[in-house]
C-alpha positions in Angstrom: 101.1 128.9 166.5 103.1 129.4 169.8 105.0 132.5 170.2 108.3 132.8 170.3 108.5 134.3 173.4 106.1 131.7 175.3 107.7 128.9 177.9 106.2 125.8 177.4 106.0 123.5 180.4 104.8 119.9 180.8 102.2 118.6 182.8 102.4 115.2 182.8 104.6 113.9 186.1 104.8 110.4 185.1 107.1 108.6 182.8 104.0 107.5 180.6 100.9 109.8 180.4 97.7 108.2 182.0 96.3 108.4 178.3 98.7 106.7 176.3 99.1 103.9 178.6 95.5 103.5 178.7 95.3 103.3 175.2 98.1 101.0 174.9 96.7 98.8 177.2 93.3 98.2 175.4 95.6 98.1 172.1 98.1 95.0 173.6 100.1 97.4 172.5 102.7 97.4 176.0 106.4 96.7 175.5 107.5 93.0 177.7 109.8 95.7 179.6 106.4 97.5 180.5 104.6 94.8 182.1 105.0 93.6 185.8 107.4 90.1 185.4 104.9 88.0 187.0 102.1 88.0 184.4 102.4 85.0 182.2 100.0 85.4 179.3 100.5 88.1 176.7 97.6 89.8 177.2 98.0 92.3 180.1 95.0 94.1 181.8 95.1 97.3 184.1 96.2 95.5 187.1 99.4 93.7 185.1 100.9 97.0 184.4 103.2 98.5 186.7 102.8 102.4 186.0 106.4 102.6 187.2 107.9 100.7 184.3 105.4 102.2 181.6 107.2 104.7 179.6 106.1 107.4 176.7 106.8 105.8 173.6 107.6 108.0 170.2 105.2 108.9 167.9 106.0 111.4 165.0 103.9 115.1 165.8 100.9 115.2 163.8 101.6 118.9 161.3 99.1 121.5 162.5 98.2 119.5 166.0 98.1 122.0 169.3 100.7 120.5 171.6 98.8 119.2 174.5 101.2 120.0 177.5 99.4 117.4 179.8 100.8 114.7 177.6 104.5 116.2 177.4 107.1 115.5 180.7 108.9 118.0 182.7 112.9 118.0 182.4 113.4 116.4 185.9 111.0 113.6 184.9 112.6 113.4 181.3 116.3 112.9 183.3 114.5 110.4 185.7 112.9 108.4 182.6 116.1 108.3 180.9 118.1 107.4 184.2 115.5 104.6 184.8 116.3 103.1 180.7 120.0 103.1 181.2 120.0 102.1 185.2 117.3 99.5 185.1 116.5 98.7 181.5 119.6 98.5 179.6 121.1 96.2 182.3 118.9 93.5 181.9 120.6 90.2 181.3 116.9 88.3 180.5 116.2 89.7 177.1 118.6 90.0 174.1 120.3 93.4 173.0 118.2 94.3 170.3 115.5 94.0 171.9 116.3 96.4 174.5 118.0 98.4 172.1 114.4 98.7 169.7 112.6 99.9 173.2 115.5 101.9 174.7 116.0 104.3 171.5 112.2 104.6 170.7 111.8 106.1 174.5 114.5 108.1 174.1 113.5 109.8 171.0 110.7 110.5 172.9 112.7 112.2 176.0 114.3 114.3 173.5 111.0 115.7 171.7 109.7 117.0 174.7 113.1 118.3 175.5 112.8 120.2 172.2 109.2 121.2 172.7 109.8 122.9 176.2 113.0 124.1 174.7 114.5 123.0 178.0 118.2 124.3 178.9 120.8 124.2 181.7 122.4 121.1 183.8 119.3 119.1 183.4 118.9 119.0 180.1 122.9 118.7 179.6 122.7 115.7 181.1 119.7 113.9 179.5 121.3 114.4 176.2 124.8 113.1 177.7 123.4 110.5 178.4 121.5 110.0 175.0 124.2 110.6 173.5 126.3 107.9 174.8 124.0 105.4 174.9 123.8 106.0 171.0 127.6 105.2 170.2 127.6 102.2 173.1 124.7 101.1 170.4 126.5 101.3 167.6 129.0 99.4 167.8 127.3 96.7 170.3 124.8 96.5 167.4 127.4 96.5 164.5 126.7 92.5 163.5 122.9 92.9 163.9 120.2 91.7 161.0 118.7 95.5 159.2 115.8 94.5 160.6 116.9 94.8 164.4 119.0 97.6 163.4 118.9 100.8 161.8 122.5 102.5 161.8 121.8 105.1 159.6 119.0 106.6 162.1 120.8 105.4 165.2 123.9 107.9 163.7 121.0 110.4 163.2 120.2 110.3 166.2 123.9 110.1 167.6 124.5 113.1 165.6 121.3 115.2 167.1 122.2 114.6 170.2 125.5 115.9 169.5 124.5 118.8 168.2 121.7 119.7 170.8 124.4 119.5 173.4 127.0 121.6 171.6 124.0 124.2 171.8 123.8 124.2 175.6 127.3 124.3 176.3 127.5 127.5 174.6 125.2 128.7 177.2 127.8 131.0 179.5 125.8 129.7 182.4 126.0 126.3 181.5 127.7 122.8 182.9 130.2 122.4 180.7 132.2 119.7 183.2 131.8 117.0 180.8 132.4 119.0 177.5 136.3 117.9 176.8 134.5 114.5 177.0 132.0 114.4 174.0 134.2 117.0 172.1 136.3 114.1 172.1 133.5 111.7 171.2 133.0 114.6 168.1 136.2 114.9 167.0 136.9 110.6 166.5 133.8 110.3 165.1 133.8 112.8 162.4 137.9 112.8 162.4 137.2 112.6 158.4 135.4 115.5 157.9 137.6 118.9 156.7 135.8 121.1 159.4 136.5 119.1 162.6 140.4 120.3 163.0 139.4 123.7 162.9 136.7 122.9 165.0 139.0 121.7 167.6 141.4 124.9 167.2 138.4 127.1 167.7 137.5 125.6 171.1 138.0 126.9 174.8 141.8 126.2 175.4 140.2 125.1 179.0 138.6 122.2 177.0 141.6 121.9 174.4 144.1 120.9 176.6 142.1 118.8 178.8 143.9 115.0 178.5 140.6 113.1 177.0 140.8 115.5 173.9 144.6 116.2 173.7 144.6 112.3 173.7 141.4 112.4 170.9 143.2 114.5 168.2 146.4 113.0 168.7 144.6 109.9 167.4 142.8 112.3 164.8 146.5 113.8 164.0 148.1 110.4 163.6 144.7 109.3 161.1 145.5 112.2 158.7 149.4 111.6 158.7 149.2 108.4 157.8 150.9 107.2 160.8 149.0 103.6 161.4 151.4 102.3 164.1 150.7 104.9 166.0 147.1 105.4 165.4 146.2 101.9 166.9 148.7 101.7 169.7 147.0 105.4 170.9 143.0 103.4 170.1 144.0 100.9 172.6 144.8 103.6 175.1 141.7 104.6 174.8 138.6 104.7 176.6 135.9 102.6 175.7 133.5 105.2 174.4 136.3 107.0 171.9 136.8 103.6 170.4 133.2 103.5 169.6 133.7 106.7 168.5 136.7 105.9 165.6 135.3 102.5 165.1 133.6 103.4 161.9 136.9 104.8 160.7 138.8 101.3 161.4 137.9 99.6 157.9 139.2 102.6 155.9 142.1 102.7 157.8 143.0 99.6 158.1 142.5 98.5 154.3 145.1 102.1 153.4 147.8 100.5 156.3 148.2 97.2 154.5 147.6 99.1 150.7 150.9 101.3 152.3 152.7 98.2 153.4 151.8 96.2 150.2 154.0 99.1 148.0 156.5 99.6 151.2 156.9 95.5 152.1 157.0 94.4 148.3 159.6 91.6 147.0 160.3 88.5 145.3 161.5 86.5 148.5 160.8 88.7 151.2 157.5 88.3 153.4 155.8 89.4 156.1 154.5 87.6 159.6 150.7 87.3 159.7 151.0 88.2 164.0 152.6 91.1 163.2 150.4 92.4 161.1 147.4 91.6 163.7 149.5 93.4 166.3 150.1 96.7 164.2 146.7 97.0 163.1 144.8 95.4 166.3 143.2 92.5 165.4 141.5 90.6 167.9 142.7 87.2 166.3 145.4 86.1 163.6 143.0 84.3 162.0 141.0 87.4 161.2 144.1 89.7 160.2 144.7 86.5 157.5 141.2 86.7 156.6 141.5 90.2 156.2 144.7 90.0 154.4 143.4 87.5 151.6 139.8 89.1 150.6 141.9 92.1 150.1 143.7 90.0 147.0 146.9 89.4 149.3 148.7 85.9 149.3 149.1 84.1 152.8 151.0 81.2 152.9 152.0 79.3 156.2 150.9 82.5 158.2 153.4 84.4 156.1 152.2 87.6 153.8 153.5 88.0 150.5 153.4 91.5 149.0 153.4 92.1 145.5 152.1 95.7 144.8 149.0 94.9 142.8 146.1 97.2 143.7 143.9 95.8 146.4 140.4 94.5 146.3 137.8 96.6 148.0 136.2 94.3 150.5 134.7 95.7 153.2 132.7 93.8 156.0 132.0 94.8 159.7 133.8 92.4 161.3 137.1 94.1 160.0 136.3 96.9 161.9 136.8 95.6 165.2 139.6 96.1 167.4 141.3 94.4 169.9 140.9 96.4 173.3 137.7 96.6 172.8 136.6 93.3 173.6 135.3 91.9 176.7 132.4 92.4 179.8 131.8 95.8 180.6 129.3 97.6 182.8 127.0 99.3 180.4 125.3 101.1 183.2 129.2 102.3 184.2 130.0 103.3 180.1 126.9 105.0 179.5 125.9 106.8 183.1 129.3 107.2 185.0 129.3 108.6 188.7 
């Protein structure tokens, strides 16, 4: 057993250890991203592998096994392997999503194991996890309509979550870089804005961090979720930045589906009725059409693009697609969302 009081350290200066890509090699076991562009078979030998590109893949640690520090990475090549996924990796336009997203989060769980093992602290690690971090909520929604199979969003949440939480650690540190806190408080606050804890949390913090404009801006969407205030809820979402939509997206079903159960008791009578655009306005619907789909698998009548509320009690219908918004739409940099500056 190590002792408490013992640094670890890692040995191992590449990306991949010499080991495990040897291994993998014999086993055909190398990810397309890991192989030179230029082989065309699928079988790769040691000279189709460009050591550059191979990176440590995650394995689960093996109980009662002596870590072996030669096969575990130092913090500045852990930020340089995870800069090279997001930089060069994520931004390639050749391969589908999912499949960069399946290698992308294996080798970053990796990253942040032998973070943990070394117990490594300060800027560094801050911004490996930053970066972890983000790339997780960029995933979740940019994987929302994907098959089970390609997607996991229970353990992509875990590891959202984790990363999160390993962060909040290091920023307690009085020494720490705590420049990008207000940002991924805010990131904390959205995506948890149901949970009982997370206003106190937010009156408990620095009042450096409080009053920063990315949070202030955060829990006034929080504030307007818990009052009930839908109008103003999405018209502050679409303010937003990209990542704190991400970040309440999850919430946008719920939300949504108690707006038009409020405006179903509020809008109710015999002759009176309700324009489908408006509705897809108020509650940011990227198209009509979707706010009248919306509308009528809820148990509401649509006639002629006209809503007709009655007060019966809603059907529960949820589907992913309902939770998308609006502003959210469109080509952006991933490489500018999830590693800024």
């Amino acid at each position: 057993m190590v002792g408490e009081s013992l640094i670890l350290k890692g040995k191992c200066f590449l990306m991949c250890p010499e080991s495990e890509l040897i291994r993998r090699q014999k086993q055909n076991r190398l990810s397309v991203f890991e192989i030179s562009p230029n082989v065309a078979t699928q079988v790769s030998t040691r000279s189709d592998t460009n050591e550059i590109k191979a990176v440590k893949e995650y394995a689960r640690p093996a109980a009662g096994k002596v870590i072996d520090m030669e096969l575990i990475r130092p913090i500045d090549v852990l930020l340089k392997t995870i800069k090279y996924l997001i930089n060069s990796v994520a931004t390639r336009q050749d391969k589908p999503w999912s499949t960069i997203y399946s290698f992308i989060s294996n080798r970053i769980r990796a990253v942040k194991q032998d973070l943990t093992i070394q117990r490594c602290k300060g800027r560094k690690a801050i911004r490996v996890l930053e970066l972890a971090a983000r790339f997780y909520l960029f995933s979740e929604v940019k994987m929302a309509d994907a098959p089970v199979e390609d997607f996991d969003p229970i353990l992509n949440r875990d590891q959202l979550l984790d990363a999160l939480y390993k962060l909040f650690e290091l920023y307690a540190d009085d020494s720490a870089d705590c420049s990008n806190q207000a940002e991924f408080e805010s990131y904390n606050v959205l995506y948890n804005l149901d949970k009982e804890n997370i206003e106190m949390r937010a009156m408990l913090m620095n009042i450096h961090f409080r009053e920063s404009a990315i949070l202030q801006h955060a829990l006034s969407i929080c504030k307007a979720a818990w009052l009930k205030n839908y109008v103003k809820f999405f018209k502050l979402v679409d303010k937003s930045s990209y990542l704190c939509q991400c970040a309440v997206r999850r919430h946008i079903y719920r939300i949504r589906r108690e707006a038009i159960q409020t405006m179903n008791m509020a809008y109710s009578n015999r002759t009176g009725t309700f324009p489908i655009e408006k509705l897809a306005q108020i509650l940011q619907f990227k198209e009509c059409s979707l706010a009248e789909e919306f509308s009528s698998v809820h148990g509401i009548e649509v006639t002629c693009s006209q809503l007709t509320f009655t007060k019966k009690p809603l059907i529960v219908f949820q589907d992913r697609k309902f939770s998308t918004i609006a502003s959210t739409d469109g080509d952006i940099s991933i490489s500018a969302i999830i590693a800024p500056g």
